[in-house]
N, C-alpha and C positions, 0 to 999 in steps of 0.2 A: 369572321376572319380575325379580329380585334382581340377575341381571347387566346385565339391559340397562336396569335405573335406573342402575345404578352407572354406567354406562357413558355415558352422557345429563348425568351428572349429573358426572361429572372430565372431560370430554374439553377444557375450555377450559385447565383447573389443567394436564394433561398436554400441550398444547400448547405453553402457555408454558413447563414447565419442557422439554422439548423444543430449542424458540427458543433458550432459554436453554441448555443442552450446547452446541448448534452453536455458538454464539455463543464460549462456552468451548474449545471446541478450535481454533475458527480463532486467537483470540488467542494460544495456546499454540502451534499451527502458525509465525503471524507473530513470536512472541518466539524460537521455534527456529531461523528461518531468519536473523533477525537478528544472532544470536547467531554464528553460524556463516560466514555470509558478512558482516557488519560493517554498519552504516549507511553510507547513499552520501553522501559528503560534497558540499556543494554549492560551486564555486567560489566563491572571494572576490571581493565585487564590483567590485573593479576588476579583475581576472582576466576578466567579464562583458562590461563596457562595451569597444564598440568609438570608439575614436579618429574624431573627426567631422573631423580637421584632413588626415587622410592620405585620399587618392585609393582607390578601390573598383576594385581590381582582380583577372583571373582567377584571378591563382595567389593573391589572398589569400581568393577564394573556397571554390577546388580544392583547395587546398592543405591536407593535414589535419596533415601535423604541423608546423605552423608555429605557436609556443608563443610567440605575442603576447598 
């Protein structure tokens, strides 16, 4: 009878700390990968904004390396 009170009686406490490891290794996972391959830096906003005064055209569609 002893085990399966016990058992009835932590399965919420062992849940949670459960949650919580996962919880702990993914972080650990995501600070390793960070660490290693670097943050993605995000363009500067005016690197962002397209020019509203110039014309829309294919090649500045198609065009991939074209560093405007």
């Amino acid at each position: 009878m002893g085990i399966h009170y016990d058992y009835k009686s932590t399965r919420g406490m062992k849940a949670m700390e459960k949650a919580a490891k996962r919880e702990r290794r993914l972080a650990e996972k995501k600070a390793k990968r960070e660490a290693k391959v670097g943050k993605k830096e995000e363009p500067k906003e005016s690197e962002k904004k397209i020019n509203t005064k110039e014309p829309i055209t294919l090649d500045f569609i198609t065009n991939p390396n074209k560093n405007k």
